[in-house]
Residue, then its C-alpha position, 0 to 999 in steps of 0.5 A: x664797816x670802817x667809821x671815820x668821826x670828826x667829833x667826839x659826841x659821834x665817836x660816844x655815840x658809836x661805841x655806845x652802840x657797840x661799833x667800837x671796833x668799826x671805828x678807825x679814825x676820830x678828832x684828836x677831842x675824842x677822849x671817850x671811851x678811853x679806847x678811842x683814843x688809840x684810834x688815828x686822829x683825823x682831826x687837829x686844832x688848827x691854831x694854838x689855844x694851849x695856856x691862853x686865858x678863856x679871853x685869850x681863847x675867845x680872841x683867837x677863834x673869833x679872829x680866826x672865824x672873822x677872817x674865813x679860816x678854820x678852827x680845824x684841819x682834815x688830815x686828807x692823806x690819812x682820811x684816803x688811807x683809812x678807806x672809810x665807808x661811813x663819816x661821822x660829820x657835824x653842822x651845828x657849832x664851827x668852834x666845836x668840830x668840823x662844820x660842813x665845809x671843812x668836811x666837804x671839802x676833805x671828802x672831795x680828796x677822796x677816791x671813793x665816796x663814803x657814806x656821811x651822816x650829818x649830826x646837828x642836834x639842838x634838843x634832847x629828842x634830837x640827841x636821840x633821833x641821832x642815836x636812832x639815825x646812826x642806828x639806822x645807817x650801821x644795822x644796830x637798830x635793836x641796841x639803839x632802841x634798847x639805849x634810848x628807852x634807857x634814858x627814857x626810864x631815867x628820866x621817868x623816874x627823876x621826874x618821880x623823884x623831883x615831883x613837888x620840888x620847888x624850881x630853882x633858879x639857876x644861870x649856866x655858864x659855858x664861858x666865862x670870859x666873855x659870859x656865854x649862858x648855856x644854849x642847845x639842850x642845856x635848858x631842857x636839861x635843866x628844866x628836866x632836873x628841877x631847875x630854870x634857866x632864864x638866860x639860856x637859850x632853849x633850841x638855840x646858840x649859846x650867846x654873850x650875856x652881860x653881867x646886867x643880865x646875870x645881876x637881875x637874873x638873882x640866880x640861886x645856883x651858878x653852874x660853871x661849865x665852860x666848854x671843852x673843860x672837864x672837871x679839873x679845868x672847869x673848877x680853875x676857871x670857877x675860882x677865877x671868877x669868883x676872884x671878881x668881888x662883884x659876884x659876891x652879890x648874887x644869891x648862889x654865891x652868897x649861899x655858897x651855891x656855885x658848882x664847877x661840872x665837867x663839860x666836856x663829859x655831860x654837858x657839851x657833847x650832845x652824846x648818851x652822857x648828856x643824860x647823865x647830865x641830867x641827873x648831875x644838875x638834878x642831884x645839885x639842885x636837889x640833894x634832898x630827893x636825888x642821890x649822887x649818881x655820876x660821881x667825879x662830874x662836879x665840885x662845890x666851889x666856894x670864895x677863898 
């Protein structure tokens, strides 16, 4: 089978069920495992976001979304030559990957019709049902099931450790200029680690926040998470807002609770890592009764 994925969490979902080898082209956001990246790219940003502020980033791709374009482009010449039997596509968020029209669009161009299997999950369970779907559609049904009985255990055994832990109030940052709270899975994810969320969106898109919002909120623990950013970008944009002195009131950073977490990693993708995730919020959270489990995926961040 010749898998083409137009988005890192399918390109994750594959190589997690030992397809690595089936998989002949992905998006150009497709850095893991390492050994996707030596697959053709597909998939390029259609306009230049490199060295623009998270303002900036959010100016151009609402303009561009406003006036009917793309965030990305198909290279249709290099998806005919791929020949591919089975598409890895999306319709669940246009800013993070292809959504439905840009891919059928590039599917009309081809000769022969591949197989496509469209992922837009908004929970947990969903992540899963992808897995299991995917599973399904390549005949690895056996490893599928083997995968997700894995993060089912995991979570059994968090929910051991964090029993009778105090919930924590926490705010979930994906952007930080505008604010954006955390949506989809995130929730969940943090509810299962021990902690609550009030301003994110369970099931649902991520949106604009205010800082009202957040002030009242009085979250104890400030995790900043920007979308698309792994670790390194992610503590940058931390430290740029907590430059602004009206953060200075809220309990997480006055208790010097403010992490920066890789994004892109465990948290964005709703791949296998997301389950990592977990446990990365569940150890901030509660240090006490969670050991670290994914080292790297976050850093302390405190006011200079």
């Amino acid at each position: 089978m010749r898998i083409v994925s137009l988005l890192p969490s399918a390109t994750e979902l594959a190589f997690s069920l030992g397809l690595g080898d089936d998989v002949v082209g992905v998006s150009h956001e497709c850095d893991y495992p390492p050994e996707a990246r030596t697959r053709a790219t597909v998939v390029h940003c259609a306009i230049p976001l490199d060295d623009l502020t998270p303002a900036e980033i959010d100016s151009a791709v609402s303009t561009q979304l406003r006036v009917g374009g793309s965030i990305y482009t198909i290279d249709t010449e290099l998806l005919r030559a791929l020949e591919p039997d089975l598409v890895l596509a999306q319709d669940l968020c246009e800013v993070c990957a292809p959504s439905g029209n840009e891919t059928e669009r590039a599917l009309a161009t081809l000769d022969r019709a591949p197989r496509v299997l469209t992922l837009a999950p908004r929970t947990l369970r969903e992540v899963q049902d992808n897995i299991r779907e995917l599973g399904e559609a390549t005949e690895r049904m056996h490893v599928a099931r083997t995968l997700i009985d894995s993060h089912w255990d995991r979570l059994d055994r968090l929910a051991r450790e964090l029993n009778g832990a105090p919930r924590r109030r926490v705010f979930f940052l994906e952007w930080i200029e505008p604010m954006f709270c955390g949506g989809h899975w995130v929730a969940e994810m943090i509810e299962l680690a021990g902690g609550h969320d009030a301003l994110a969106r369970r099931g649902g898109d991520s949106v604009r926040v205010s800082w009202d919002q957040v002030a009242t909120w009085a979250p104890e623990v400030l995790i900043v998470s920007p979308c698309g950013a792994h670790l390194e970008g992610a503590v940058l944009q931390a430290r740029e807002l907590l430059q602004q002195t009206r953060w200075s009131a809220i309990p997480a950073v006055q208790a010097g609770e403010v992490y920066a977490v890789d994004a892109s990693s465990y948290f964005a993708r709703p791949g296998p890592r997301v389950f990592d995730g977990i446990e990365v919020l569940a150890h901030i959270l509660h240090p006490d009764r969670v050991p670290e489990r994914v080292p790297g995926a976050m850093e302390r961040i405190s006011i200079r």
